[in-house]
C-alpha positions as CSV (number, residue, x, y, z in Angstrom):
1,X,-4.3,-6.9,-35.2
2,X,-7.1,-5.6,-33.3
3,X,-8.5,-2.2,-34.9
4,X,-7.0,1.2,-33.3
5,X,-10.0,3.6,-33.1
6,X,-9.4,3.9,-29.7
7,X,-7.6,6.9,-28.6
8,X,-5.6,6.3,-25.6
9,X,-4.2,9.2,-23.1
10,X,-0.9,7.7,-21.4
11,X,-0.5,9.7,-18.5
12,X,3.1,10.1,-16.9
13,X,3.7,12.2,-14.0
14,X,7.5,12.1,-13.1
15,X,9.9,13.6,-10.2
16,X,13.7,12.2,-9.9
17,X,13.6,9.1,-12.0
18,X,16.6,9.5,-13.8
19,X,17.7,5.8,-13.8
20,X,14.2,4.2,-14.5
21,X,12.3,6.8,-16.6
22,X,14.2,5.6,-20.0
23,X,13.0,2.0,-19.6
24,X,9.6,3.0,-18.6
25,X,9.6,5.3,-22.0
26,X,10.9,3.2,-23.9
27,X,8.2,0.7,-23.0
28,X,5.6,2.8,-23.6
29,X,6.8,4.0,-27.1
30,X,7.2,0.2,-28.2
31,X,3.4,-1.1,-27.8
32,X,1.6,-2.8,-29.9
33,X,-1.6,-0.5,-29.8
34,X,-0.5,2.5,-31.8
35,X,-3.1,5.6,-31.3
36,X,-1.5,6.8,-28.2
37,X,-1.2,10.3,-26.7
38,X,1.3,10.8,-24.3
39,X,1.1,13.3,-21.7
40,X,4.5,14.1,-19.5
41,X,4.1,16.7,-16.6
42,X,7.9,17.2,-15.1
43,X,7.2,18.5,-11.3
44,X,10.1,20.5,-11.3
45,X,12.0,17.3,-11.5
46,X,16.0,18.2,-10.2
47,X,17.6,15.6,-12.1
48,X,18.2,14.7,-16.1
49,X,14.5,12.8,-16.1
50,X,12.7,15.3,-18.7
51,X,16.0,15.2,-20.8
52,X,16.1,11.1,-20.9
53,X,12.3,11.6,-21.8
54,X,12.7,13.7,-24.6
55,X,15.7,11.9,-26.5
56,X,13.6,9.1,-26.4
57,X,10.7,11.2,-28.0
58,X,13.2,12.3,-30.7
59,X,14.7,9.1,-31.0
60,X,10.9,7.8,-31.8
61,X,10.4,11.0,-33.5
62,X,6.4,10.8,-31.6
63,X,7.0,14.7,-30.8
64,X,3.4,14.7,-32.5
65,X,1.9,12.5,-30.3
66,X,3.5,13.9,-27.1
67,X,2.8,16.7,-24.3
68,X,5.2,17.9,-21.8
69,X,3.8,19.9,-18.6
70,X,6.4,21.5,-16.5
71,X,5.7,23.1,-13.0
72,X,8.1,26.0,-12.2
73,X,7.8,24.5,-8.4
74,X,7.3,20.9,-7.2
75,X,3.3,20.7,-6.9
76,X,3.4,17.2,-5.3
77,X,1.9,13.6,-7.3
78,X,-1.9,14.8,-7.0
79,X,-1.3,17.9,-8.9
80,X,0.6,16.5,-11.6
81,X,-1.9,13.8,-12.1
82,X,-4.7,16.5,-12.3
83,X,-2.6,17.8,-14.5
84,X,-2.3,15.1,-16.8
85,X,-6.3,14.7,-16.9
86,X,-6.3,18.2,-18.0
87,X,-4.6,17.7,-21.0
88,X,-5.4,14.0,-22.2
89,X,-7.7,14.0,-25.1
90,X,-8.2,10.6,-25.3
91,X,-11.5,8.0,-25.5
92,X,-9.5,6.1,-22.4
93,X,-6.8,7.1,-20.1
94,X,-3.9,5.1,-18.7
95,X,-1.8,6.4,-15.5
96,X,2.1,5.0,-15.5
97,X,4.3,5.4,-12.7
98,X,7.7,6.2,-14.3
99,X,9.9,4.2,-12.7
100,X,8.0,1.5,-13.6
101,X,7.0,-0.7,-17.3
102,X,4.8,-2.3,-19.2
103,X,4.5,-5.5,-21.1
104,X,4.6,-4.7,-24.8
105,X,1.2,-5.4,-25.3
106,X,-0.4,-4.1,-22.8
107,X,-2.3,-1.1,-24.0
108,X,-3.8,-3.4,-26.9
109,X,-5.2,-6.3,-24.5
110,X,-6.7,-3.5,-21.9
111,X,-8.6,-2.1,-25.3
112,X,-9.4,-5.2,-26.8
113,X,-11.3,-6.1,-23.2
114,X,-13.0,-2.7,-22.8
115,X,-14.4,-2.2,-26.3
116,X,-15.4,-6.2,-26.3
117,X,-17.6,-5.5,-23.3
118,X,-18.0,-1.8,-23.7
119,X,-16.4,-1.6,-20.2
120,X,-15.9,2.1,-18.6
121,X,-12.8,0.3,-16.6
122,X,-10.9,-2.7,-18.1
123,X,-7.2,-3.8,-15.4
124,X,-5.1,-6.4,-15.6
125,X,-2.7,-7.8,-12.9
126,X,1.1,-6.0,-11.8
127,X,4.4,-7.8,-10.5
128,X,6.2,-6.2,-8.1
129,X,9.8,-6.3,-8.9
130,X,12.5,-6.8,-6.7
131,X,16.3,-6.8,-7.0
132,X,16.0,-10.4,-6.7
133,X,12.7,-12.1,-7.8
134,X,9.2,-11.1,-9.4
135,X,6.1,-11.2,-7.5
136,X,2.8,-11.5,-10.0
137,X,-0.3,-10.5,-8.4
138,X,-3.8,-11.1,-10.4
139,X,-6.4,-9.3,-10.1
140,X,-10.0,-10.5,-10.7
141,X,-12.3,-8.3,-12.1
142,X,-15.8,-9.1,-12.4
143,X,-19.1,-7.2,-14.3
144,X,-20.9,-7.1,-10.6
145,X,-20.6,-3.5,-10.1
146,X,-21.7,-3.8,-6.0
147,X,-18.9,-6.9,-6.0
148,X,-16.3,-4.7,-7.8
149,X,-17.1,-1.3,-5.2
150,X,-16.6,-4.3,-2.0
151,X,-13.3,-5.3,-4.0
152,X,-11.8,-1.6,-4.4
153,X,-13.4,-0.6,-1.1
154,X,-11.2,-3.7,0.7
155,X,-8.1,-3.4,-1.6
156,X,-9.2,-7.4,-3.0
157,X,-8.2,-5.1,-6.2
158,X,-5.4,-2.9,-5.7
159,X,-6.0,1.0,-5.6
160,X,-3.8,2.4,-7.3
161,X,-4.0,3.9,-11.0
162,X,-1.6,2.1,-13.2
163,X,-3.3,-1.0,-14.1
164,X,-7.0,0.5,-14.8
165,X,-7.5,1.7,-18.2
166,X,-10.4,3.9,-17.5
167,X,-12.8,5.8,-19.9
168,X,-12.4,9.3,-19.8
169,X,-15.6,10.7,-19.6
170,X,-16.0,9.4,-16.1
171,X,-13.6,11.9,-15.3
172,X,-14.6,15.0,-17.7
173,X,-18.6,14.4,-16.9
174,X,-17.6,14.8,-13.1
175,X,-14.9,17.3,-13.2
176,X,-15.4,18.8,-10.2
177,X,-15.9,15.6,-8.1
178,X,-13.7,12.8,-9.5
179,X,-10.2,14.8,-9.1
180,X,-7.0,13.9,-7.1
181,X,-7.1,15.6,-3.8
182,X,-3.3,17.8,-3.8
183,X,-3.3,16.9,0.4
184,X,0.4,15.7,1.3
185,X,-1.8,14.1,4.6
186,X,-3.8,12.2,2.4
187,X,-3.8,9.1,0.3
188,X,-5.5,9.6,-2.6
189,X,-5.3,7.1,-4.9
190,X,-7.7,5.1,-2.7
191,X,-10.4,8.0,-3.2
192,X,-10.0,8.3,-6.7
193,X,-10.1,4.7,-7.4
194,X,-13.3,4.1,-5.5
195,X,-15.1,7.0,-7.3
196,X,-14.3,6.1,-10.3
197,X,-15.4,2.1,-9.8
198,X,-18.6,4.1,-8.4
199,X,-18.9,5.5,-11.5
200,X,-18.3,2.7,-14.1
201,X,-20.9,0.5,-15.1
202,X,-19.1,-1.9,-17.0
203,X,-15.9,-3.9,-16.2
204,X,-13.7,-6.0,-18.0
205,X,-10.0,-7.8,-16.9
206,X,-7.4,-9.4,-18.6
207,X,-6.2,-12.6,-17.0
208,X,-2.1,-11.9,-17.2
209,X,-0.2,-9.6,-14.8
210,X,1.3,-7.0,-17.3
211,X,2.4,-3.9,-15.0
212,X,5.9,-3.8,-13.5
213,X,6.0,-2.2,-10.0
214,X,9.8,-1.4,-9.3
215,X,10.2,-1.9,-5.3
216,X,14.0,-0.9,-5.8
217,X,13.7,2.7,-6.4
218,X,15.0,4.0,-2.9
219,X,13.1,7.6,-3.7
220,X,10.2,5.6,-3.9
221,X,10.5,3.2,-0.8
222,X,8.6,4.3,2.1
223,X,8.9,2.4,5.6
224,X,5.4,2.3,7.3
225,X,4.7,5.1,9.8
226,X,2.1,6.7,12.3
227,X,2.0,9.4,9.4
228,X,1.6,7.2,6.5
229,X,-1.4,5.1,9.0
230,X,-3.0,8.9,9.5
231,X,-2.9,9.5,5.6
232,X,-4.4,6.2,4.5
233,X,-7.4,7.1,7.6
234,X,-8.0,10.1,6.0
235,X,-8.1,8.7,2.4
236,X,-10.6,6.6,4.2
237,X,-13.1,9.4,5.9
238,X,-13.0,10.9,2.5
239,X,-14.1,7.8,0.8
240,X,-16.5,6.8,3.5
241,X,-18.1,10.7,3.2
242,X,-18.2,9.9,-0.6
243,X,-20.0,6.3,-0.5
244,X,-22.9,8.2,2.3
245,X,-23.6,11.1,-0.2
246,X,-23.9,8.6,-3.3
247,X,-26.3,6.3,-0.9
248,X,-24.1,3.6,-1.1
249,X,-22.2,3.5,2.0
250,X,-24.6,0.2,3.3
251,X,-23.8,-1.6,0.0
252,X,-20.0,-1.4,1.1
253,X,-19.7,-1.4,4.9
254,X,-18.9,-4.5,5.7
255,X,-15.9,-4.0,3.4
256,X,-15.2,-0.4,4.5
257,X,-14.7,-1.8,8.0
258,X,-12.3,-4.5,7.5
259,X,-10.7,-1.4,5.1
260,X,-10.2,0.5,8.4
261,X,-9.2,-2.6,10.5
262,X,-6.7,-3.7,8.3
263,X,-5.2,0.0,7.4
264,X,-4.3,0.3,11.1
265,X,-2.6,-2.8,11.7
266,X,0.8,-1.8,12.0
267,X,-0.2,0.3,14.8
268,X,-0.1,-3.0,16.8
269,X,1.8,-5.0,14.7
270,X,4.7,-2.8,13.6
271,X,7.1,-2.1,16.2
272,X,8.3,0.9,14.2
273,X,5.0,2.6,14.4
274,X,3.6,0.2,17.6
275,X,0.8,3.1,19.3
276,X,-1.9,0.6,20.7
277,X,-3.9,4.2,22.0
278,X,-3.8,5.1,18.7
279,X,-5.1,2.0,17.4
280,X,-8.0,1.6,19.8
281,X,-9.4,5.4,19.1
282,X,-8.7,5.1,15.2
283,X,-11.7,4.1,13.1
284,X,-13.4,2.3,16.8
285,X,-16.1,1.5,14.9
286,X,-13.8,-1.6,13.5
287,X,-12.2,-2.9,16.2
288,X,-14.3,-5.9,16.4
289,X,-13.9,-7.2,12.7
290,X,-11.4,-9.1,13.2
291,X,-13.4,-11.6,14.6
292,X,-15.2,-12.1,11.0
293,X,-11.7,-12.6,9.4
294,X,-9.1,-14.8,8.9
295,X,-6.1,-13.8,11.2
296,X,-3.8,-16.4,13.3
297,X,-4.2,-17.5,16.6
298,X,-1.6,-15.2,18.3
299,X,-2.9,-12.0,16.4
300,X,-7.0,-12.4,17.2
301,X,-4.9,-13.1,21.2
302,X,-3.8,-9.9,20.5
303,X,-6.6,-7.9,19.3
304,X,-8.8,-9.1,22.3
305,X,-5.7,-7.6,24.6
306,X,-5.4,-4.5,22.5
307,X,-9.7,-4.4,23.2
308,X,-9.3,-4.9,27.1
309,X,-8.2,-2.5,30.3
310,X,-4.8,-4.7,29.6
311,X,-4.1,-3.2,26.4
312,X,-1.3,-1.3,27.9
313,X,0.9,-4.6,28.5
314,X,1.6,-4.8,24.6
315,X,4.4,-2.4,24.2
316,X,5.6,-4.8,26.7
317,X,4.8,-8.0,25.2
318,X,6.1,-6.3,22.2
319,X,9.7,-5.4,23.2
């Protein structure tokens, strides 16, 4: 058993997970690594969530080691997550989405990599988990800092929160930069991530997928609209913004162009969200990339329509 010097901030927002927050609990409760802090913020959560929480705190008896935020109105995900960074008082911090889990060991293998390299950011791989199968998904992480800014920047490594155990004084030095962004038009783990991979200098990864991503909540399954296209573009002007006033933004172009490419794809390739005007005057800039990527055949046969005075025969093609 590793040594546990390490104090680590476990950071659980939560909003009507009544039938997945008790597993997710329980499996934070149960690691290995024992100098945990737990930080709960209930967003004016309508169902039993905060009371399955708690009689799992009690039934742990960790009400020592645990924090419980509640909003009097629902704030949205960004404030609840600023909220959590607010009051963690750890050495590292770990976001959890609470419908999902973690392997048992988890917390003590993302320590054990940080504090052998001295890593700001140590992340592991997730499996998305589905009524019927599991999905892993690894995730290489290398200690190239310009690689690892190309890898967030393109999504190579997933932006999102829950599989990056992240030291905290990246976030309490730059308290006024390196926050989530409470805009319901906005995705912002994408920003956040790609701040703080600005902001680490060291990186370490642990070659096993150890997150479970739940895909079966239905108040967390979201079809792919023109709105959620828009939020992820403005996630993306943010970021872009961010990466010019760091003097950065030509160490991570070429990534931040197939970023926008890609992130408006369904607007030609989704017939729920199909908008091929929309597509040619989002992000402009990129829509010429594709020809440095890998797509099929019949998709670059459709990009070089979707380019020309013909682009208006793909609705057509399409139905």
């Amino acid at each position: 058993m590793m040594e546990q010097n390490i104090k680590v901030s476990i950071l659980v927002p939560f909003y009507k997970v009544e039938p997945y927050v008790g597993r997710c609990v329980e499996s934070l409760f149960t690691q290995t690594y024992r100098n945990i802090e737990y930080v709960f913020v209930n967003d004016c959560s309508p169902d039993k969530s905060m009371e399955v929480i708690n009689a799992k705190i009690s039934e742990h008896g960790l009400q020592d080691r645990c924090k419980m935020i509640v909003h009097e109105q629902n704030l949205g995900i960004s404030a609840s997550r600023n909220d959590c960074l607010d009051n963690m008082t750890g050495d590292y911090f770990l976001f959890i989405d609470s419908d999902d889990y973690i392997d048992r060991d988890m917390v003590e293998r993302l320590v054990e990599a940080a504090v052998k390299a001295d890593a700001d950011i140590s992340g592991c791989g997730y499996i998305e988990e589905f009524p019927d199968r599991s999905v892993e998904h690894p995730q290489t992480y290398t200690n190239d800092h310009d690689e690892m800014m190309r890898a967030i920047t393109l999504l190579t490594i997933k932006g999102v929160m829950w599989k990056l155990l992240v030291r905290s004084t990246i976030v309490t030095d730059h308290r006024d930069e390196v926050r989530f962004i409470p805009d319901r038009n906005m995705v912002d783990d994408y920003l956040f991530c790609c701040q703080l991979f600005y902001y680490a200098r060291r990186f370490a990864g642990v070659d096993r997928c150890m997150y479970h991503w739940i895909q079966y909540n239905p108040n967390n399954y979201t079809h792919m609209t023109v709105f959620a296209v828009e939020s992820q573009a403005a996630a993306l002007r943010k970021t872009e913004e961010f990466y010019r006033e760091k003097g950065v933004y030509d160490i991570v172009r070429d990534a931040l162009l197939q970023r926008k490419f890609v992130s408006k794809l369904p607007l030609l390739l989704d017939k729920s969200c199909l908008n091929v005007r929309l597509w040619r005057n989002l992000f402009p800039e990129s829509n010429s990339v594709w020809r440095t990527m890998n797509f099929s055949k019949g998709n670059r046969w459709l990009f070089r329509l979707a380019q020309s005075s013909l682009y208006w025969l793909i609705p057509l093609i399409k139905r």
